[in-house]
N, CA and C atoms as an extended XYZ file, in Angstrom:
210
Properties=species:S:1:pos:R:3:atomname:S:1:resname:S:1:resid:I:1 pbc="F F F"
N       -10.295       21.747       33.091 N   UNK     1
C       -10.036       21.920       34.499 CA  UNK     1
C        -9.435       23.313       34.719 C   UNK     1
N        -9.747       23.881       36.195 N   UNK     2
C        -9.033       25.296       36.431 CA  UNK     2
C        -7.834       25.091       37.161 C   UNK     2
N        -6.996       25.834       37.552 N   UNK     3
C        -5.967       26.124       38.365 CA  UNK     3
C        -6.670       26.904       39.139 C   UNK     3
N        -6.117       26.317       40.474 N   UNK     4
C        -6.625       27.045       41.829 CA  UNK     4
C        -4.710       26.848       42.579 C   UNK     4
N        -4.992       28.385       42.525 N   UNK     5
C        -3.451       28.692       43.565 CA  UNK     5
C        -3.838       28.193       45.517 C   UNK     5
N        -3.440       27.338       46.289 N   UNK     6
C        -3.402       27.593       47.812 CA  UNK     6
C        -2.219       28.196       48.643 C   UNK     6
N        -2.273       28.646       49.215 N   UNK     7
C        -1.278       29.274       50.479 CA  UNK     7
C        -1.486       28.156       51.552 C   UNK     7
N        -0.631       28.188       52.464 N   UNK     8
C        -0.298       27.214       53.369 CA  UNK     8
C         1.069       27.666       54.315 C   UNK     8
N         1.185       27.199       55.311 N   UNK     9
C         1.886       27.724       56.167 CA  UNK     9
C         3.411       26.484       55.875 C   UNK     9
N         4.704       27.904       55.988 N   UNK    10
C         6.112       27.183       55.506 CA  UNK    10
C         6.186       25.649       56.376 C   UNK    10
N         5.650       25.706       57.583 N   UNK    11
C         5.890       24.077       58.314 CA  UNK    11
C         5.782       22.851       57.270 C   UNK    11
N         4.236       23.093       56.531 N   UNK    12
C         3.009       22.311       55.865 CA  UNK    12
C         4.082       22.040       54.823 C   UNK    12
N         4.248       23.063       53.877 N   UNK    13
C         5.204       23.248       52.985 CA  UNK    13
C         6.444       22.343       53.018 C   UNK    13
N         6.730       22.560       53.389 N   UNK    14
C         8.423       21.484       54.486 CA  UNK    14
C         7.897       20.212       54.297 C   UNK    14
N         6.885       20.063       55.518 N   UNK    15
C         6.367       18.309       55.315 CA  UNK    15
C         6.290       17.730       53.888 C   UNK    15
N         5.405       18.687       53.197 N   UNK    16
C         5.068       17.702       51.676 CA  UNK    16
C         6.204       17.675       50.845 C   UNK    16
N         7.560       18.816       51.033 N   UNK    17
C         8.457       18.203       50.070 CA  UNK    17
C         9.443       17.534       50.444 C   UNK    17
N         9.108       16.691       51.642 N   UNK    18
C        10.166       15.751       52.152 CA  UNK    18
C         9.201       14.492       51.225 C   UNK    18
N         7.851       14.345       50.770 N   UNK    19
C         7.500       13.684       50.065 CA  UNK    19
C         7.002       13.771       48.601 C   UNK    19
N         8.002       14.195       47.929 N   UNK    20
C         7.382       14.279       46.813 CA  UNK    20
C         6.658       12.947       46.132 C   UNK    20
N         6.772       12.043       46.206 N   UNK    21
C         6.430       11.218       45.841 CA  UNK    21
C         4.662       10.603       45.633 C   UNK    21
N         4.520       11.633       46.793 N   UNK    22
C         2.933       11.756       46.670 CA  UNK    22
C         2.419       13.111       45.786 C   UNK    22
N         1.364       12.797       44.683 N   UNK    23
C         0.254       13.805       44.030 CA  UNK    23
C         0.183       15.259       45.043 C   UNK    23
N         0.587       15.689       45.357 N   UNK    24
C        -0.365       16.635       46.312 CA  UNK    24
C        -1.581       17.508       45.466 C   UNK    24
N        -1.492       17.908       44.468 N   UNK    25
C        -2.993       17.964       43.472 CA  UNK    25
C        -3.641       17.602       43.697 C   UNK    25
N        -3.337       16.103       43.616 N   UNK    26
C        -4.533       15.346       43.705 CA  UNK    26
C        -5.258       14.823       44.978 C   UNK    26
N        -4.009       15.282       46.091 N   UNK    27
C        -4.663       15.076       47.159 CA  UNK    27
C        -5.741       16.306       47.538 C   UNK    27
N        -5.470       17.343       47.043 N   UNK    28
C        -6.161       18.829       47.420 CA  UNK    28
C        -6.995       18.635       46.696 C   UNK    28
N        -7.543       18.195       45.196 N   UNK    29
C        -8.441       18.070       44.861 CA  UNK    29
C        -9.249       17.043       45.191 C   UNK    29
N        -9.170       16.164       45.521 N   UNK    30
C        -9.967       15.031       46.208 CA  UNK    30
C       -10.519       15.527       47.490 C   UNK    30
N       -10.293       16.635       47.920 N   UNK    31
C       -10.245       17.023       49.489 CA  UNK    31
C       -11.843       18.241       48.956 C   UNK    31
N       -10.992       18.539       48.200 N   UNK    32
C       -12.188       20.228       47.369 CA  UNK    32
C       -13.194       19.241       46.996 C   UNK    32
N       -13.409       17.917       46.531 N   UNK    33
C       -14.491       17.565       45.416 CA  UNK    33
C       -15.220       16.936       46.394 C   UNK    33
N       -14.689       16.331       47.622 N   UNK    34
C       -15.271       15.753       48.491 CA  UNK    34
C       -16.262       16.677       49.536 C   UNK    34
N       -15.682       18.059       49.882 N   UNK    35
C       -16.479       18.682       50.797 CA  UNK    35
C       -17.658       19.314       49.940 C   UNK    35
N       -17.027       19.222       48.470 N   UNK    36
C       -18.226       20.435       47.484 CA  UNK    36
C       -19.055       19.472       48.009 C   UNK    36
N       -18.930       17.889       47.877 N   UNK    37
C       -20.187       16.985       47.401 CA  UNK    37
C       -21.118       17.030       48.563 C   UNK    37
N       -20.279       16.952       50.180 N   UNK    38
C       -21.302       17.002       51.239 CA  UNK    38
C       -21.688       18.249       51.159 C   UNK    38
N       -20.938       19.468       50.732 N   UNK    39
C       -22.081       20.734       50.939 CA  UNK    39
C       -23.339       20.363       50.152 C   UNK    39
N       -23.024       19.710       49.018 N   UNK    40
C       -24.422       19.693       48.224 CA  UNK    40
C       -25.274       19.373       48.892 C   UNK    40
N       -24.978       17.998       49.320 N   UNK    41
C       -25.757       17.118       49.794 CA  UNK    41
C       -26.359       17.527       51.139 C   UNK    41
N       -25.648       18.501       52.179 N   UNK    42
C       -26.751       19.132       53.229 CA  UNK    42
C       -27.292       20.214       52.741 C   UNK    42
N       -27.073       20.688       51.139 N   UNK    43
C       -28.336       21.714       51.105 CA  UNK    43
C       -29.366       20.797       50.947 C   UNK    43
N       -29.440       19.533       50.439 N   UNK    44
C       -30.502       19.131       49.301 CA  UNK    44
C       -31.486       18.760       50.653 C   UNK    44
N       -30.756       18.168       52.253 N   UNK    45
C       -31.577       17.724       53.178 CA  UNK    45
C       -31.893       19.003       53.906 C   UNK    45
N       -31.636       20.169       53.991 N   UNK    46
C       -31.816       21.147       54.362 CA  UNK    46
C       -33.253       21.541       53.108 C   UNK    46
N       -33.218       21.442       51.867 N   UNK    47
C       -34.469       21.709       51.238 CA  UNK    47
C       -35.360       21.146       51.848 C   UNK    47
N       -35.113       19.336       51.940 N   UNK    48
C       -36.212       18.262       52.188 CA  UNK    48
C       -36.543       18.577       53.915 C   UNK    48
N       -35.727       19.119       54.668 N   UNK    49
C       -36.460       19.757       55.853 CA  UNK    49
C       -37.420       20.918       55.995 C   UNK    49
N       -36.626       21.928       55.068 N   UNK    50
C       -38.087       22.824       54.945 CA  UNK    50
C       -39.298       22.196       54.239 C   UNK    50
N       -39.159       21.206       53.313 N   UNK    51
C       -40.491       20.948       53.080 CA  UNK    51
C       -41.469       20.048       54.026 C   UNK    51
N       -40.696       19.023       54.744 N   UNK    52
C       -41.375       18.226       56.013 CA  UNK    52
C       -41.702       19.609       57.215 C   UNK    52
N       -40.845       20.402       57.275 N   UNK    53
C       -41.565       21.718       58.526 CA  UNK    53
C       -42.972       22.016       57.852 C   UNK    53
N       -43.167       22.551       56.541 N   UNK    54
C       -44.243       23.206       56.282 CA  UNK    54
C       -45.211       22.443       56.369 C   UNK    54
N       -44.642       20.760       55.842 N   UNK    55
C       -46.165       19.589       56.032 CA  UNK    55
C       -46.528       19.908       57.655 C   UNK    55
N       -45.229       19.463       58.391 N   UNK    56
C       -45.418       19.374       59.753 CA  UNK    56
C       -46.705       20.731       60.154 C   UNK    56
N       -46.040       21.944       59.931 N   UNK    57
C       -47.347       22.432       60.530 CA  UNK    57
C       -48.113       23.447       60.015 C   UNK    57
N       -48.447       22.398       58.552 N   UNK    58
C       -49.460       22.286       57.811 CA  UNK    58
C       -50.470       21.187       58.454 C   UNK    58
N       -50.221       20.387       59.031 N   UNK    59
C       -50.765       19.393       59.756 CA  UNK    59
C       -51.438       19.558       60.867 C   UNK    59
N       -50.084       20.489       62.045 N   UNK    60
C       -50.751       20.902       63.376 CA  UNK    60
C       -51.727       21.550       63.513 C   UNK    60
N       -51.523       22.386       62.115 N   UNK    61
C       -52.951       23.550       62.135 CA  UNK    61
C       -53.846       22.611       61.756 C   UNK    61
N       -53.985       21.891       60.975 N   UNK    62
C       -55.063       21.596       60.808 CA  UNK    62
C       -55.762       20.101       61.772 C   UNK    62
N       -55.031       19.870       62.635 N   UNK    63
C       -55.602       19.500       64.266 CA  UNK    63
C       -56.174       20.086       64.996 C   UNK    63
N       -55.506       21.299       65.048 N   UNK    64
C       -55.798       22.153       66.040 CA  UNK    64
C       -56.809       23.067       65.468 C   UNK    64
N       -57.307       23.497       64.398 N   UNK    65
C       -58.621       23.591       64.086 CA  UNK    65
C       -59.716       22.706       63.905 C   UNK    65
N       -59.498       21.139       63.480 N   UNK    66
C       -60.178       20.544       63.617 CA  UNK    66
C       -61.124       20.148       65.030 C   UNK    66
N       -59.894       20.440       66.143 N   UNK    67
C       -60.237       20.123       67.606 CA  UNK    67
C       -61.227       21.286       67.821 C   UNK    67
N       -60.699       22.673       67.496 N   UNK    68
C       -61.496       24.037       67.956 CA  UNK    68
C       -62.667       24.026       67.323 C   UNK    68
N       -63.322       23.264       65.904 N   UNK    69
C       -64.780       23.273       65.487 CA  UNK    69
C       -65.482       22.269       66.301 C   UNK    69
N       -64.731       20.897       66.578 N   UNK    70
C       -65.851       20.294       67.284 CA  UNK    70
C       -66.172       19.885       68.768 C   UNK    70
């Protein structure tokens, strides 16, 4: 595992050490592992959209030439 330093504003700071009792690590990392996972996951539907656009009008064209030969 790495060390990742955060900054945070003295208020934020204040709040969490009236609780130590909670991980805060582990709350920041649960927070980092969670957004990595949805970034993944809207590139992967962002791929699967460019490939339905190109069917899509891979398709239209070929309506719309089909219509213009006959």
């Amino acid at each position: 595992m790495v060390n990742v330093t955060l900054s945070m504003p003295k208020e934020t700071h204040s709040l969490m050490k009236r609780h130590p009792e909670i991980n805060w690590s582990a709350i920041a990392r649960q927070a980092v592992e969670e957004k990595a996972t949805r970034l993944l996951w809207k590139e992967k539907m962002l791929q699967q959209l460019d490939k339905e656009k190109e069917f899509s009008e891979w398709a239209v064209k070929a309506v719309r030439e089909h219509r213009e030969s006959a």
